[in-house]
N, CA, C and O atoms as a Tinker XYZ file with bonds, in Angstrom:
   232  protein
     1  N      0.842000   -1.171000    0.000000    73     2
     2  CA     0.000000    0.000000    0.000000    64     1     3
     3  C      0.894000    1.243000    0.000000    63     2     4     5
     4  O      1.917000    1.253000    0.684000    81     3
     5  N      0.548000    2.253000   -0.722000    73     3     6
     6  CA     1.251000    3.486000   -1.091000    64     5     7
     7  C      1.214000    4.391000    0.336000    63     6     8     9
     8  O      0.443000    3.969000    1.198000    81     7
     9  N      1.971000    5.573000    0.634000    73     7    10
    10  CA     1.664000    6.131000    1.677000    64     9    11
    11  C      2.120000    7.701000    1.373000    63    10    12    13
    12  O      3.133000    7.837000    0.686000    81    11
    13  N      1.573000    8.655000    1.747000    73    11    14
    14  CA     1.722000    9.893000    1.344000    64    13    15
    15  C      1.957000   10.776000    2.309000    63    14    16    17
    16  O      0.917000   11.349000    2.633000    81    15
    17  N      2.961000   11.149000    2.943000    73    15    18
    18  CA     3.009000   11.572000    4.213000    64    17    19
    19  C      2.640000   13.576000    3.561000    63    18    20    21
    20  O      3.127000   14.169000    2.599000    81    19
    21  N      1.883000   13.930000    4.339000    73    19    22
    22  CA     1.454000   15.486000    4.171000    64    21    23
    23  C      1.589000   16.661000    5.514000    63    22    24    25
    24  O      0.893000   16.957000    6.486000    81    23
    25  N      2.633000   17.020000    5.054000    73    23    26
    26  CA     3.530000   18.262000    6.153000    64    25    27
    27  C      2.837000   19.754000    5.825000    63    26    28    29
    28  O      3.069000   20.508000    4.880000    81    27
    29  N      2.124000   19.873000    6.678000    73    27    30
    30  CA     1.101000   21.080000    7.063000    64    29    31
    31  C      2.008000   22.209000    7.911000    63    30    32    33
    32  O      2.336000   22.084000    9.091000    81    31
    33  N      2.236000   22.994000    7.303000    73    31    34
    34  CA     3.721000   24.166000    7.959000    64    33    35
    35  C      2.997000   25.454000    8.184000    63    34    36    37
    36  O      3.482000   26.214000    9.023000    81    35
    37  N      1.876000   25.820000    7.540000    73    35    38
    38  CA     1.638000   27.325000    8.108000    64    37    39
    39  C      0.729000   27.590000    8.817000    63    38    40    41
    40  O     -0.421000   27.242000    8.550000    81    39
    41  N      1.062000   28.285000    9.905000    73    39    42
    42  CA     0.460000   28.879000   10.615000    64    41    43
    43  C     -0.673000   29.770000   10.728000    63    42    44    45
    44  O     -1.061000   30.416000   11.701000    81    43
    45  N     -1.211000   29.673000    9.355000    73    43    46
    46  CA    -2.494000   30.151000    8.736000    64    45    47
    47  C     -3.210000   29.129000    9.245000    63    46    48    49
    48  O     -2.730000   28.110000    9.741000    81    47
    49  N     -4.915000   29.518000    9.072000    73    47    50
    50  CA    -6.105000   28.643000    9.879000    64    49    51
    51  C     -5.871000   27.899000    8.258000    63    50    52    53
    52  O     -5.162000   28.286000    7.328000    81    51
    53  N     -6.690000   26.803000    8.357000    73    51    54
    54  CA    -7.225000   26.497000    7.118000    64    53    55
    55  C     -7.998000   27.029000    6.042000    63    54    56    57
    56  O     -7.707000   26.811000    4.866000    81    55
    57  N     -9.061000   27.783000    6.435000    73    55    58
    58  CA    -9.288000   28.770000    5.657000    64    57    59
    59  C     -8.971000   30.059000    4.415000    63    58    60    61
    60  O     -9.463000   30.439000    3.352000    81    59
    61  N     -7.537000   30.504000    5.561000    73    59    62
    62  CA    -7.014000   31.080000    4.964000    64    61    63
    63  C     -5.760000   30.786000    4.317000    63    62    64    65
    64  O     -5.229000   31.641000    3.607000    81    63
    65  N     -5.158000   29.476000    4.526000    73    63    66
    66  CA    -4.104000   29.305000    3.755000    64    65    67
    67  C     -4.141000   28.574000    2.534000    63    66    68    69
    68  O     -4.624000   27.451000    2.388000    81    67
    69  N     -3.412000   29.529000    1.367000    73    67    70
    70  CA    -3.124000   28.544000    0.059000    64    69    71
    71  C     -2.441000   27.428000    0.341000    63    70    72    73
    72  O     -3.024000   26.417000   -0.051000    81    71
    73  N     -1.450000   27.246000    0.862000    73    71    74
    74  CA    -0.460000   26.029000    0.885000    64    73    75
    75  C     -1.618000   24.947000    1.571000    63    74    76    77
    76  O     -1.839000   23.896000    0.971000    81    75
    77  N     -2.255000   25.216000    2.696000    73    75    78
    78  CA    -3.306000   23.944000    3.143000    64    77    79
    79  C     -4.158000   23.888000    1.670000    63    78    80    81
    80  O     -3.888000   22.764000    1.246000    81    79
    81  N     -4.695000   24.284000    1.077000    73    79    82
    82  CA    -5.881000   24.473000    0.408000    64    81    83
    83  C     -4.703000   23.457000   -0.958000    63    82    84    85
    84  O     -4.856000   22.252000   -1.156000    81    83
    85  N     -3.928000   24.081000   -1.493000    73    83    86
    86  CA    -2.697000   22.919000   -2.491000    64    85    87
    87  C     -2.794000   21.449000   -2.147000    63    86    88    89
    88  O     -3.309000   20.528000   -2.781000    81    87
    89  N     -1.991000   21.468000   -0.652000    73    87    90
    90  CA    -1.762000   19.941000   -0.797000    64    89    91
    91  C     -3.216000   19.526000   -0.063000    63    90    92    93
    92  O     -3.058000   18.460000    0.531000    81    91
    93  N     -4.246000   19.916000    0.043000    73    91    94
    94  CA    -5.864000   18.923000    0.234000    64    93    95
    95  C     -5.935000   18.713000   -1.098000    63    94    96    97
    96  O     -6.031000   17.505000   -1.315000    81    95
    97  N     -5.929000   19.436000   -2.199000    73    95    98
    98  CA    -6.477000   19.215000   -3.534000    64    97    99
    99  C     -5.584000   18.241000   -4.031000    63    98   100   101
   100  O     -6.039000   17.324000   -4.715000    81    99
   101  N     -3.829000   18.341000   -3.673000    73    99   102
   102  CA    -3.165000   17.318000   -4.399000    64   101   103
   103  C     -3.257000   16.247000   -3.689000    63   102   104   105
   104  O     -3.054000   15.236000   -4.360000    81   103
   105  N     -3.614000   15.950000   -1.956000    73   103   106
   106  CA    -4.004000   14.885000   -1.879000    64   105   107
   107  C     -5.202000   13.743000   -2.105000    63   106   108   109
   108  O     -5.236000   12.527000   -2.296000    81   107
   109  N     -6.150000   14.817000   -1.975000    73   107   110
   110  CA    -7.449000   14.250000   -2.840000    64   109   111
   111  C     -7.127000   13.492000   -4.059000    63   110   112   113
   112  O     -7.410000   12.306000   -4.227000    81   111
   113  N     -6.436000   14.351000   -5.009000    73   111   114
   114  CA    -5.949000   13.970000   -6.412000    64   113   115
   115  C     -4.918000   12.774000   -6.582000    63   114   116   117
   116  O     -4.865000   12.156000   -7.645000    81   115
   117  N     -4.108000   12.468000   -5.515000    73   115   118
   118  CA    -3.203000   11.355000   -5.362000    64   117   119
   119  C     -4.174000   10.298000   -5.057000    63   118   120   121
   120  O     -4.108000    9.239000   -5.682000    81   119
   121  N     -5.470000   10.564000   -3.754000    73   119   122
   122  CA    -5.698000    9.173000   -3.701000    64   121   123
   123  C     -6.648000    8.830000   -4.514000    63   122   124   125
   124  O     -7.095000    7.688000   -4.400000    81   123
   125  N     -7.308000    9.903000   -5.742000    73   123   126
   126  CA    -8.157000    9.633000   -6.727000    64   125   127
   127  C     -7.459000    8.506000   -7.504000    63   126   128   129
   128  O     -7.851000    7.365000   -7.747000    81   127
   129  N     -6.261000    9.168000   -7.843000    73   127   130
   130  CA    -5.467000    8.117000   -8.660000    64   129   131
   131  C     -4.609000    6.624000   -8.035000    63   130   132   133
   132  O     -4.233000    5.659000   -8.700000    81   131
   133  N     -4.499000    6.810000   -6.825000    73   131   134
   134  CA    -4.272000    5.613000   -5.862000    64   133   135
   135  C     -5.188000    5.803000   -4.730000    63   134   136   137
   136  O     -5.015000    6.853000   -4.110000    81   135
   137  N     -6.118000    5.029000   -4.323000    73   135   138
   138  CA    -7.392000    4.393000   -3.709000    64   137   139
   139  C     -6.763000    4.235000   -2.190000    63   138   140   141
   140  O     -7.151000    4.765000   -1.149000    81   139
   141  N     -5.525000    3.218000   -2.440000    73   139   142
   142  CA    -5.420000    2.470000   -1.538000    64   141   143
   143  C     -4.546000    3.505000   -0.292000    63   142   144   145
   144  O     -4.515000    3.211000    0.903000    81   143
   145  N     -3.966000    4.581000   -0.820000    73   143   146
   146  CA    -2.992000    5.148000   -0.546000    64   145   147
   147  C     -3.364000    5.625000    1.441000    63   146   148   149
   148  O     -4.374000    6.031000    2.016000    81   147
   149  N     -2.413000    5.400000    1.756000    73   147   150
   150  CA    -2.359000    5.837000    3.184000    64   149   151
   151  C     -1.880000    7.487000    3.506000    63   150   152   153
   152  O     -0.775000    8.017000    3.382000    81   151
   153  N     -3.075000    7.994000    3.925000    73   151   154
   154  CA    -2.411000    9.702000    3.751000    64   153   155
   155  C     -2.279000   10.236000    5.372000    63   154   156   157
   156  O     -3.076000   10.649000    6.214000    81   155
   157  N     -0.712000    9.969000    5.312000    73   155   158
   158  CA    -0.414000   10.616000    6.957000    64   157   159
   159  C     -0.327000   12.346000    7.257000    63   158   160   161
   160  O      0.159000   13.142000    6.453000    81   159
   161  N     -0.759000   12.616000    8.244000    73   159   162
   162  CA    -0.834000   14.379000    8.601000    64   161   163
   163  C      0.064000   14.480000    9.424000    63   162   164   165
   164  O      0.099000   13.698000   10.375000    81   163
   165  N      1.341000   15.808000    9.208000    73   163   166
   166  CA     2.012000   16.200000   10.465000    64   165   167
   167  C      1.533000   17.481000   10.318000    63   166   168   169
   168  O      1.998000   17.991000    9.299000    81   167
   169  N      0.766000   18.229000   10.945000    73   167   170
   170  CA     0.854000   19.683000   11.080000    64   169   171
   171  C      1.627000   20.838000   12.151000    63   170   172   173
   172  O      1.119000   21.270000   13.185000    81   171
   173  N      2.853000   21.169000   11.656000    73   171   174
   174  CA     3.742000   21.577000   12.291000    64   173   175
   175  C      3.663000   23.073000   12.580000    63   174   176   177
   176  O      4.493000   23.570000   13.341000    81   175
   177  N      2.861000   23.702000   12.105000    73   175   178
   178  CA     2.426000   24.881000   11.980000    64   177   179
   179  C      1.354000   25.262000   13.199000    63   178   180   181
   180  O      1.097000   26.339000   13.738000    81   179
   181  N      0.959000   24.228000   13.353000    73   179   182
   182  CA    -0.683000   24.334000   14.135000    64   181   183
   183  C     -0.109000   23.418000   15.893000    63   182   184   185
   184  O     -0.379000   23.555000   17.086000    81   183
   185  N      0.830000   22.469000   15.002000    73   183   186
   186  CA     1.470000   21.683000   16.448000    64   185   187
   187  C      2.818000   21.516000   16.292000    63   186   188   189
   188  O      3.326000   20.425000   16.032000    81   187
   189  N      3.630000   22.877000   16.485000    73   187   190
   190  CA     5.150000   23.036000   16.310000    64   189   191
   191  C      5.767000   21.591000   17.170000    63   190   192   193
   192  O      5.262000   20.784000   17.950000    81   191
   193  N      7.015000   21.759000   16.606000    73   191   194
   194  CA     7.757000   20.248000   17.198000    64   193   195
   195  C      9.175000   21.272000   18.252000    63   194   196   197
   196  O      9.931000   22.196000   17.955000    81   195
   197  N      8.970000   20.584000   19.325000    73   195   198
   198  CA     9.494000   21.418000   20.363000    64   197   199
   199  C     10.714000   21.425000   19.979000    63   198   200   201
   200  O     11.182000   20.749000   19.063000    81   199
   201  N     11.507000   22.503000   20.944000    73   199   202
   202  CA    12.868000   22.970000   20.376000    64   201   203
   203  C     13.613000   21.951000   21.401000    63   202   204   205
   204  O     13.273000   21.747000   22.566000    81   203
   205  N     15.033000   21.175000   20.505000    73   203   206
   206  CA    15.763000   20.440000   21.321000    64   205   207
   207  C     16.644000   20.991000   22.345000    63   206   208   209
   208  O     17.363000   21.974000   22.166000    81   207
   209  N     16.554000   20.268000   23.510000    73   207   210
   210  CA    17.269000   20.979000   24.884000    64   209   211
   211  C     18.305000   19.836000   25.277000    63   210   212   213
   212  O     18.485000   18.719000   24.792000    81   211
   213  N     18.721000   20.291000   25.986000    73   211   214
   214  CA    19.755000   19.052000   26.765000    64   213   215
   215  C     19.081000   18.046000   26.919000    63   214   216   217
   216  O     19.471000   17.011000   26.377000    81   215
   217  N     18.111000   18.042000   27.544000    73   215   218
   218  CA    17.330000   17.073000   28.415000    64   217   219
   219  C     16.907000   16.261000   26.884000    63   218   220   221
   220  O     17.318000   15.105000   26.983000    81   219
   221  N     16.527000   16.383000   26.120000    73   219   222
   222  CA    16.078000   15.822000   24.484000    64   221   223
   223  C     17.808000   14.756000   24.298000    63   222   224   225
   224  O     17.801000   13.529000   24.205000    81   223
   225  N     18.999000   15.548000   24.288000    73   223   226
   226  CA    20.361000   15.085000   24.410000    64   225   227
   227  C     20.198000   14.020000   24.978000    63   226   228   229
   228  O     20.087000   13.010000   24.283000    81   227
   229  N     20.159000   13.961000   25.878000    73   227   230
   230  CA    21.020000   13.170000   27.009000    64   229   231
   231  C     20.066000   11.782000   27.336000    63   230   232
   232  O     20.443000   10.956000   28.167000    81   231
C-alpha cells in the first residue's frame, strides 16, 4: 500500500491558507489516482515540534 506523508507548515487557519488548500487538492488527487494510498498528517504549523534541549540530548 502506497503512503503519502502530508507536512502542514503554516500557521495560517485552514481557511485562509493557500499552501493547506494545495496539498488537500493534491491529496485528494493522489488518492483519486491511488485508492489504496495511506495519507499521513504532520501539522507543524498548528502543532510546532518542540525545540531540542539538553534534556532531548542526554
Amino acid at each position: 500500500m502506497p503512503s503519502l506523508l502530508r507536512i502542514e507548515a503554516s500557521a495560517q487557519l485552514e481557511d485562509r491558507s493557500l499552501t493547506r488548500h494545495l496539498t488537500e487538492i493534491f491529496a485528494k488527487r493522489f488518492r483519486t489516482d491511488a485508492p489504496d494510498t495511506k495519507v499521513i498528517v504532520r501539522d507543524v504549523g498548528m502543532n510546532p515540534i518542540p525545540a531540542i534541549d539538553h534534556q532531548f540530548i542526554h
